[in-house]
RODREN-599312 format. One line per field, with one value per residue (C-alpha): residue number from 1; residue in three letters; x, y, z. Coordinates in pm, 1 decimal, always signed. Layout:
nr <- (NUM;...)
rest <- (ALA;...)
px <- (X;...)
py <- (Y;...)
pz <- (Z;...)
This chain:
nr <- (1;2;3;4;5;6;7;8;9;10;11;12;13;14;15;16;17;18;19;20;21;22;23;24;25;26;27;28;29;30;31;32;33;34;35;36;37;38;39;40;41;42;43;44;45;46;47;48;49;50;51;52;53;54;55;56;57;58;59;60;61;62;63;64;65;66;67;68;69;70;71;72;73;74;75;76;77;78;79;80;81;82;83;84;85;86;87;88;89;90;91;92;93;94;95;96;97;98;99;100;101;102;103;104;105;106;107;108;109;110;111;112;113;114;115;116;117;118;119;120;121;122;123;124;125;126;127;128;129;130;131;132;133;134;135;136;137;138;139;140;141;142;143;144;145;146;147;148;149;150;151;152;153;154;155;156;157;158;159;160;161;162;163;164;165;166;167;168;169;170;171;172;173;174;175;176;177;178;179;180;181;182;183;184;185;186;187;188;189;190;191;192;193;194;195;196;197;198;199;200;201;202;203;204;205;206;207;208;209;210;211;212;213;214;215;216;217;218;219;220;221;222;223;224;225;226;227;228;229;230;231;232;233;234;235;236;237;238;239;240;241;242;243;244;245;246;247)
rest <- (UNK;UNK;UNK;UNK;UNK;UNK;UNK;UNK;UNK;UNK;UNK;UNK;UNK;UNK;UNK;UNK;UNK;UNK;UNK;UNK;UNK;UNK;UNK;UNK;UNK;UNK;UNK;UNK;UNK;UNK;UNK;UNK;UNK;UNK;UNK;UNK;UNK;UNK;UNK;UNK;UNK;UNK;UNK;UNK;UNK;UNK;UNK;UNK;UNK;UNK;UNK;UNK;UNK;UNK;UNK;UNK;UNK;UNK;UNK;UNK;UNK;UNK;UNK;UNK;UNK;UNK;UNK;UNK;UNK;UNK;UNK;UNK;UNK;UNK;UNK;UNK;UNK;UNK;UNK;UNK;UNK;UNK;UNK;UNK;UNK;UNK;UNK;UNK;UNK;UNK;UNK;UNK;UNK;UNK;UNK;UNK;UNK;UNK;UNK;UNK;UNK;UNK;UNK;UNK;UNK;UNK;UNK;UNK;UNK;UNK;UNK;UNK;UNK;UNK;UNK;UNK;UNK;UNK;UNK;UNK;UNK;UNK;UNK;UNK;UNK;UNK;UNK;UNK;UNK;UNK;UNK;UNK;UNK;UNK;UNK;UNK;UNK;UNK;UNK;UNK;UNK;UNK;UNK;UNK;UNK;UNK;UNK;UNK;UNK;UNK;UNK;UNK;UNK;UNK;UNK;UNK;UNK;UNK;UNK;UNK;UNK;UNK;UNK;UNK;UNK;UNK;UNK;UNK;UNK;UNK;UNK;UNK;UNK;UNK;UNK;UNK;UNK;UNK;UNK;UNK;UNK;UNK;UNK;UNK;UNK;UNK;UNK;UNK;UNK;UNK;UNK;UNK;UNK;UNK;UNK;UNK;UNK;UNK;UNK;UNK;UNK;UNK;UNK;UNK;UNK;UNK;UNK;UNK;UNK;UNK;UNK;UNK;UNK;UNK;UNK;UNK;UNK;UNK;UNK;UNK;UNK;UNK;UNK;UNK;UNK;UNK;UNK;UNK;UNK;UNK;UNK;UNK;UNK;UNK;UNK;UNK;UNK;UNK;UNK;UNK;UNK;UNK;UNK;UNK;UNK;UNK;UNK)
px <- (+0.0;+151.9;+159.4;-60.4;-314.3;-286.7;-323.6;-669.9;-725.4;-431.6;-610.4;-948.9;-799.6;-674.5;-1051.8;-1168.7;-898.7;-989.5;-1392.8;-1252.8;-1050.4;-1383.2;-1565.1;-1325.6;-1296.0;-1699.2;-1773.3;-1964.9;-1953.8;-1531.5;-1532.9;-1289.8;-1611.3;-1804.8;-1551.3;-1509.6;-1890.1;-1894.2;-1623.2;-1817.3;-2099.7;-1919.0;-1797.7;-1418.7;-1330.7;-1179.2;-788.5;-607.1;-350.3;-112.3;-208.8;-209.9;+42.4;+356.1;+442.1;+668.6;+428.5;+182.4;+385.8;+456.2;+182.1;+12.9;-102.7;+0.5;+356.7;+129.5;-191.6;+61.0;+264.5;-27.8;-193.5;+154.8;+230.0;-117.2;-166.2;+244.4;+207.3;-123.0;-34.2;+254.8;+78.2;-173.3;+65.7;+274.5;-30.5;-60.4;+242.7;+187.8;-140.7;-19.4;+346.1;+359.3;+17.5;-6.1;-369.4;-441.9;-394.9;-730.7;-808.7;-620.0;-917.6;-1184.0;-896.3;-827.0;-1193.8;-1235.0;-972.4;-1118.3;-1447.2;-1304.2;-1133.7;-1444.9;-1737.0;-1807.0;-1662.1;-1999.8;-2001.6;-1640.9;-1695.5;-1970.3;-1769.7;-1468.6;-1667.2;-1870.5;-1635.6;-1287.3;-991.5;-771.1;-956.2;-1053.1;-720.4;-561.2;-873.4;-796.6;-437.6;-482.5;-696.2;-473.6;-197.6;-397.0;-505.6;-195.3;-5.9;-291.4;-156.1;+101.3;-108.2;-386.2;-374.1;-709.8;-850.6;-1123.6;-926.8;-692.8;-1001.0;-1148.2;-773.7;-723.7;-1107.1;-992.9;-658.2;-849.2;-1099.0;-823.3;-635.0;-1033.8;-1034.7;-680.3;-672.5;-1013.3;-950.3;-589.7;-689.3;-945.4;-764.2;-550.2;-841.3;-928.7;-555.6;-577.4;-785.7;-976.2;-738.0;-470.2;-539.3;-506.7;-106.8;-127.9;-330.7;-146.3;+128.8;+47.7;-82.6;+194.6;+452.5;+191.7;+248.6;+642.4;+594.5;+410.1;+645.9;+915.4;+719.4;+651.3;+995.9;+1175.5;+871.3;+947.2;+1288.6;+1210.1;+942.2;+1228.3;+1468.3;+1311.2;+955.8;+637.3;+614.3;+898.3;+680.4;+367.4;+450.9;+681.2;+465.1;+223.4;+486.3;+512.1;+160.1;+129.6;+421.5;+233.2;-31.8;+276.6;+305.0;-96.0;-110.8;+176.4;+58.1;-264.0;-110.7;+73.5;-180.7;-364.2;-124.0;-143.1;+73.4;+275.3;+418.0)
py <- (+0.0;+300.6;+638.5;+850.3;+590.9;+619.3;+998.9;+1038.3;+731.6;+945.6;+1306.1;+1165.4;+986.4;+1352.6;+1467.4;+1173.6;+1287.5;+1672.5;+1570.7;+1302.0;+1609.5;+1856.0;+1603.5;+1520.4;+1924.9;+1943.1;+1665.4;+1737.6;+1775.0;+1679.3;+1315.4;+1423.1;+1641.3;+1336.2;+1130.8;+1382.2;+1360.0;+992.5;+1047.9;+1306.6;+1077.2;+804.2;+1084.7;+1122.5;+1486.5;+1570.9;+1601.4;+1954.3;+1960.9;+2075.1;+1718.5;+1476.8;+1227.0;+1284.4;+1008.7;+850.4;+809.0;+658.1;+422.9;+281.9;+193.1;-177.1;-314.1;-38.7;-229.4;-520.1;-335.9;-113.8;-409.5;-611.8;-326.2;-200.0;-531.5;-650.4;-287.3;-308.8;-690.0;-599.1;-298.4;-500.4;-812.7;-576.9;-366.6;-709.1;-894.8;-753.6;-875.6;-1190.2;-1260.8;-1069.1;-1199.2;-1484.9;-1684.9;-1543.2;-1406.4;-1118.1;-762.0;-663.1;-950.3;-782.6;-501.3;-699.0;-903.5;-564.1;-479.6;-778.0;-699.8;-338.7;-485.1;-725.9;-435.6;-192.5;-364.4;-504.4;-237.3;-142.8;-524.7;-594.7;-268.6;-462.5;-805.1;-644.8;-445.7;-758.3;-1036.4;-833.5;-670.8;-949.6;-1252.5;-1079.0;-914.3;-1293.7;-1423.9;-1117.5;-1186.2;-1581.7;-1488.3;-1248.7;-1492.9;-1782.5;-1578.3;-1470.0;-1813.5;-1921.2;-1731.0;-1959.5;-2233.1;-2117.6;-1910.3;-1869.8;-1559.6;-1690.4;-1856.9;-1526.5;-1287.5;-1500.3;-1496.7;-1080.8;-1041.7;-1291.5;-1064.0;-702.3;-890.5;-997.8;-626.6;-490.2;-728.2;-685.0;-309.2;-179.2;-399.0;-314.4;+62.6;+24.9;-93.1;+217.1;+405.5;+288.5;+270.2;+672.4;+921.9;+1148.0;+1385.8;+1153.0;+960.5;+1181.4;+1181.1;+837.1;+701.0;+917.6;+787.1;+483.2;+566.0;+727.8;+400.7;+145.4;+379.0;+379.3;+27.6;-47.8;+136.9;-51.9;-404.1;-317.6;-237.0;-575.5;-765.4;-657.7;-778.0;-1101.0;-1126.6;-1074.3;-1290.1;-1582.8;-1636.6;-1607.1;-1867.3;-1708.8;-1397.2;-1527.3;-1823.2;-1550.8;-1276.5;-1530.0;-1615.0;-1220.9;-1155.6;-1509.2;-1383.2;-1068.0;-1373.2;-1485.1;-1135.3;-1102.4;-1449.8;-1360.1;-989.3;-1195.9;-1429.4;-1215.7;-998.5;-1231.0;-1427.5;-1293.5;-1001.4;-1029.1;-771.1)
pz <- (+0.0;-118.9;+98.8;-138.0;-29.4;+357.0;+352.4;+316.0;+627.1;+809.8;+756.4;+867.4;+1217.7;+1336.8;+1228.4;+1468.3;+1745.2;+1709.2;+1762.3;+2056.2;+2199.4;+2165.1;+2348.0;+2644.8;+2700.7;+2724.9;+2971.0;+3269.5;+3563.7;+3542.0;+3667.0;+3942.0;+4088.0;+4017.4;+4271.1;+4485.7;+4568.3;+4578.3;+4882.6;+5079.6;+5083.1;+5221.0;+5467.6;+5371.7;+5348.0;+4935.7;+4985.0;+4922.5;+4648.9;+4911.7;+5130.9;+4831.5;+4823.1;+4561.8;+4281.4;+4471.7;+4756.0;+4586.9;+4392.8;+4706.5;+4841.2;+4906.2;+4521.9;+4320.2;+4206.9;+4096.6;+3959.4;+3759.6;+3645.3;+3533.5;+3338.6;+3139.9;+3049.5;+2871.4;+2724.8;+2605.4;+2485.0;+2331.9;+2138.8;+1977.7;+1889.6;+1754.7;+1540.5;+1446.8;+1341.9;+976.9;+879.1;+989.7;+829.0;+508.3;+494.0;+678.3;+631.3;+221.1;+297.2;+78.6;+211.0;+251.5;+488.5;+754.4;+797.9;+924.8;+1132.9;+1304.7;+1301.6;+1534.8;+1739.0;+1790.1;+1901.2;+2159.2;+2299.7;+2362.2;+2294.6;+2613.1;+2822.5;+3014.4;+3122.7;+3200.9;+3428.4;+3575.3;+3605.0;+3796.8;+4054.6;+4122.7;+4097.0;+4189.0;+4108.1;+4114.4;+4008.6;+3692.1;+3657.5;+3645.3;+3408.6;+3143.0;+3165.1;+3060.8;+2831.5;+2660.8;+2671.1;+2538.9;+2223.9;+2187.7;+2209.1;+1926.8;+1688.3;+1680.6;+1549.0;+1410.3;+1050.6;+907.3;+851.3;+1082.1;+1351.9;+1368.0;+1397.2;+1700.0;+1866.1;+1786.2;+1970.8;+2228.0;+2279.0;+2279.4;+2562.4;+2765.1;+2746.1;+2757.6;+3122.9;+3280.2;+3196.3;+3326.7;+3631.5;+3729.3;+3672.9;+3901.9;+4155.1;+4137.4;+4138.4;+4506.1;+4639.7;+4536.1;+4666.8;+4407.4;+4429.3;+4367.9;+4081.2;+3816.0;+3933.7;+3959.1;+3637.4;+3433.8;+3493.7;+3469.4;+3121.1;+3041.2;+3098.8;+2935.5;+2593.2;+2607.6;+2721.2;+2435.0;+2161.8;+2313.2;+2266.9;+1938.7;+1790.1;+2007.9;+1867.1;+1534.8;+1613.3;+1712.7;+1449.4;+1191.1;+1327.1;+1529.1;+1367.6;+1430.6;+1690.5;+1917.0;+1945.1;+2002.6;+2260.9;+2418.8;+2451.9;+2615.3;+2859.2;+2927.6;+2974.6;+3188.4;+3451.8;+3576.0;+3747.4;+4014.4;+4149.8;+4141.3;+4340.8;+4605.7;+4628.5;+4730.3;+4979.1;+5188.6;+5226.8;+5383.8;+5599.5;+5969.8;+6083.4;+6374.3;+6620.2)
């Protein structure tokens, strides 16, 4: 695909991400008001800038190494499997190029179309059970991709892989969201935004690497293992929390 073609699909994404940014600037009331009433009911007074915890604070606290670990790493692993996955379908597999739009289509919907219930699912069932089940599921799609090379089979595995980010994201963000008070979080999630995008640049130039040089199996089976190791922190963040403390 040449680049005369892409400039008209490039030219109408910054359209999209002027009407996203004219959207974000117009929503009310700000969802930090919004949280900051949601406290006082409960009967916790809002923090003052001046009494809000720095970075380095918060980063310390009980389940914010593990939520923030989990989270970079499926956003990071899924951003480069995403990215990677065209040439594999199109190079690899010898699928014509316009197969890999409704590939990527899928993808897209297992990512956001079940947000409202995978909101639902986490604050019901928990932070870190679900945070575990997104990050299999993530790293089983992902490890299919290995085996599988239909157009078919690799649209099911991309939706399976946007779920699993979709999962693991919303639920380790949430449970930054409670370690931080209202007037924390916005330190706290941006941050944590901000190293799940380098992370993910960085996963998709060593994937490309690897892609290159090892095969398509080396990146897929170990960019399951990756998104699979976050699980032993989750499980002995778990377990000493709840063995007894002694004086």
């Amino acid at each position: 695909m040449s680049a005369e073609t892409l400039v008209v699909p490039w030219l109408a994404a910054a359209g999209m991400m002027l009407v996203a940014l004219v959207i974000v600037i117009n929503i009310r009331p700000d969802p930090k008001l919004i949280a900051e009433s949601i406290e006082a009911a409960r009967g916790t007074a809002p923090l003052s800038p001046a009494s809000a915890a720095p970075l380095s604070v918060l980063l310390r606290r009980p389940g914010v190494a593990t939520a923030m670990i989990s989270g970079v790493v499926s956003f990071a692993l899924m951003a480069a499997v995403m990215n990677l996955t065209g040439y594999v379908v199109v190079q690899h597999h010898h699928h014509a190029q316009h197969l890999v739009f409704p590939i990527i289509g899928a993808h897209v919907l297992g990512m956001y179309l079940l947000m409202p219930a995978v909101g639902w699912i986490v604050d019901r069932a928990g932070r870190p059970r679900t945070l575990v089940s997104g990050l299999i599921l993530l790293g089983a799609s992902t490890a299919g991709l290995a085996w599988f090379e239909s157009v078919a089979s690799v649209a099911i595995l991309l939706f399976g892989l946007g779920l699993g980010w979709n999962v693991s994201f919303v639920a380790a963000t949430s449970q930054l969201a409670d370690i931080a008070a209202p007037g924390e979080r916005g330190r706290l999630l941006g941050f944590n935004d901000l190293l799940a995008g380098l992370c993910g640049a960085v996963f998709v130039l060593l994937g490309g690497f690897v892609l290159a040089d090892f095969g398509v199996a080396a990146l897929t089976l170990g960019a399951a293992a990756i998104a699979l190791a976050p699980i032993v922190f989750i499980l002995v963040s778990g377990r000493s929390r709840a063995l007894p403390q002694h004086a």
